[in-house]
Steps between C-alpha positions, in 0.01 A plus 500: 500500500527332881805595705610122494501545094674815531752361761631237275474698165751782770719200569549371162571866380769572712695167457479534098602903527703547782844203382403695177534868623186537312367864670197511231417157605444562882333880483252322314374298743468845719154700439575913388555663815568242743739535757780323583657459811863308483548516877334667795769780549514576125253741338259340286529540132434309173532146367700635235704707665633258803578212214720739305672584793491180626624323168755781479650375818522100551459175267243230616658194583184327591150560653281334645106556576305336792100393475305828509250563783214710345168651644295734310687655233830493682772249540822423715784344288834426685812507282856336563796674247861481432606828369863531322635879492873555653430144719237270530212652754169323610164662515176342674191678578141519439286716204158610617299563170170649425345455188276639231223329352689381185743343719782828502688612829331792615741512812798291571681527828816321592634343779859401530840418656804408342831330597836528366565173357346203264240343746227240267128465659492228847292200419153576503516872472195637261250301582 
């Protein structure tokens, strides 16, 4: 599968499973073994294993994915979301992906910052 393919197929997945909490959903789009990164400072670990903390932790409010930029069999996707745990906190950043050949993330590294309040996507952002 091309990275492009793979890109959108990553996109869709995540907006179906993540409103749903659906952990099973979103390690499946992750290839055995790969690594997952959830920010620079944090030790890498699994798919699986940052979702169920993550889901654990905060309620999506909503998400948002920008075009992906691909070359090769990797791909740059920005994201824009509104996270609900004690308050409302926003999250945008960047997820550099690598895949396999039948379109799984081999290795998924993310970029992010987040801000203490509701904040929606400024016009044009994503493209």
């Amino acid at each position: 599968m091309d990275a492009a393919t793979a890109a959108r197929n990553w996109i869709d997945g995540w907006l179906r499973a993540w409103p749903a909490r659906d952990v099973d959903g979103i390690a499946a789009m992750y290839a055995e073994g790969a690594v997952y990164s959830s920010h620079p400072f944090r030790p890498p670990e699994t798919a699986r294993s940052y979702v169920e903390s993550a889901f654990g932790e905060e309620d999506l409010v909503q998400a948002w994915f920008g075009e992906p930029v691909v070359s090769g069999n990797r791909a740059a996707i920005e994201y824009w979301a509104i996270l609900r745990g004690d308050d409302e906190v926003t999250v945008a950043g960047t997820s550099m992906l690598r895949f396999d050949p039948d379109g799984r993330v081999r290795d998924h590294r993310d970029y992010w910052v987040q801000v203490d309040e509701r904040r929606e996507p400024p016009p044009g952002w994503g493209h």
